[in-house]
N, C-alpha and C positions, 0 to 999 in steps of 0.2 A: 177486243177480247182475243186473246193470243193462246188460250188454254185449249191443251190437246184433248178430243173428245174421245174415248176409250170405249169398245163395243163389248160388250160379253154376255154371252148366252141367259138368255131369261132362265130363270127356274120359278118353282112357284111360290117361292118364300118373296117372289116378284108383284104374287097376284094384284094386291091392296090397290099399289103403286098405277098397276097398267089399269086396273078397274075406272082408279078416279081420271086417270089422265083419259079415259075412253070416253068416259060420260060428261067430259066437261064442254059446257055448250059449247066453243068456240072448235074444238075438236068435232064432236058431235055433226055440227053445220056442214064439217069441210068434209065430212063423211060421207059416201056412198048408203050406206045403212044409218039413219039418223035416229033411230030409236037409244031410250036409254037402256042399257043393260044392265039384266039382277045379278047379284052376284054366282047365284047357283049357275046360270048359264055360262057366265067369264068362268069359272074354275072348270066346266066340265069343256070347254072352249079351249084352254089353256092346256088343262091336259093331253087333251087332244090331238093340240099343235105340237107340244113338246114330244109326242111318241111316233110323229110322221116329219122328221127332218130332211126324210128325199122330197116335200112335197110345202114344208114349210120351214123356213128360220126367223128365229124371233132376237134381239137385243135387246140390250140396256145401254146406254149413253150415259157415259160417267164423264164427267170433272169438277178434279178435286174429291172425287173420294163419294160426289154426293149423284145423284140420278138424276140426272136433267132432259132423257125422253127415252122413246124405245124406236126402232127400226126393225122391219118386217120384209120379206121374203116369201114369195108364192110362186112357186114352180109351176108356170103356163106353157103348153106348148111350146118347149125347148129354149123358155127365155124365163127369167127371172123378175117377179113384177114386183117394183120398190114400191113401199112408205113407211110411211115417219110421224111421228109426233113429238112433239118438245112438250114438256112439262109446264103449264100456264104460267108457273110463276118464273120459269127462263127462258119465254117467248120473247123475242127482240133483240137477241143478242148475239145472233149468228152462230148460235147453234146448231139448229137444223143443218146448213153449207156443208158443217164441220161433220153431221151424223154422217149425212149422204156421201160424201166423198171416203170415207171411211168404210162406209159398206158396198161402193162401187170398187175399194180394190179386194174385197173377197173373192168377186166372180168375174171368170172367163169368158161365161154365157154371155147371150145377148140381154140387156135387159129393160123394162120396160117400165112408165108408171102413169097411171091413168090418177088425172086432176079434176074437180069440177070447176066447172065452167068460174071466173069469178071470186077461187083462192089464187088470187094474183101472189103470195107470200111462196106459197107450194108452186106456183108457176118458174116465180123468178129463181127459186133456187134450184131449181132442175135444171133449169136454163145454166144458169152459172155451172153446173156441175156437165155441164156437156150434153144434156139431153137433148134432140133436135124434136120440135111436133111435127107429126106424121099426122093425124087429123082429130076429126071433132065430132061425138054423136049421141045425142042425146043427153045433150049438156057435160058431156067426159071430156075434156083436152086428152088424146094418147101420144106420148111421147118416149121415145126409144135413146137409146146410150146403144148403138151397136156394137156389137163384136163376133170376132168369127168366133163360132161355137168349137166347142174341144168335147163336144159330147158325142159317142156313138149312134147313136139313132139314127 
């Protein structure tokens, strides 16, 4: 698959989209929070993120025009903590590689993404995308993509 993945800011005419990609089992699993979510919480969720952009960024993963995952952003202690999700039905196609590398050239910061133990899919592409592991606890893989910070603090 050779098709360019294209990021652009979530809004909430997004909701529906991130709802079903959130609760679908296979996402779910590879989730640190594995409960399913109601929708009244994803909108008030959503809004939430979209009004604190020093603190969170959210995407859309397009190609070809259509939506194929979203990409996230969490401002931790002076680093950047990725993930990602593909859309069930354009899981396997090297998407993901394409999301992540994509949203590792927005930031200067250091950045960071914690895996559970056992998504060997989320492992390898972090891997491929330059992230070395730094350790392991309580079934989290954390793994880092350094960089010198450009931030004042």
């Amino acid at each position: 698959m050779t098709e360019q993945v294209n990021l652009r800011p979530v809004t909430m005419a997004d909701a529906e989209d991130l709802l079903v990609w959130r609760n679908d089992p296979e996402t779910r699993h590879a989730s640190h929070n594995t409960d399913e979510i109601s929708l009244d919480r994803h909108l008030a969720w959503l809004e939430a993120s979209l009004n604190k952009p020093e603190q969170r960024r959210l995407w859309i993963a397009e190609m070809n025009a259509k939506s194929v995952g979203t990409c996230r952003a969490d401002r931790i202690d002076g680093a950047w903590e990725l993930s990602w999700t593909v859309a069930p039905n354009f899981r396997g196609k090297g998407i993901a590689q394409k999301m992540l590398s994509a949203i590792i050239e927005r930031f200067q910061d250091p950045l960071v993404a914690e895996i559970k133990v056992g998504n060997i899919a989320s492992i390898k592409v972090s891997e491929r995308a330059g992230f070395i592991f730094d350790k392991e606890e309580h079934g989290v893989l954390f793994y880092v993509f350094p960089r010198k910070s450009t931030s004042s603090y």
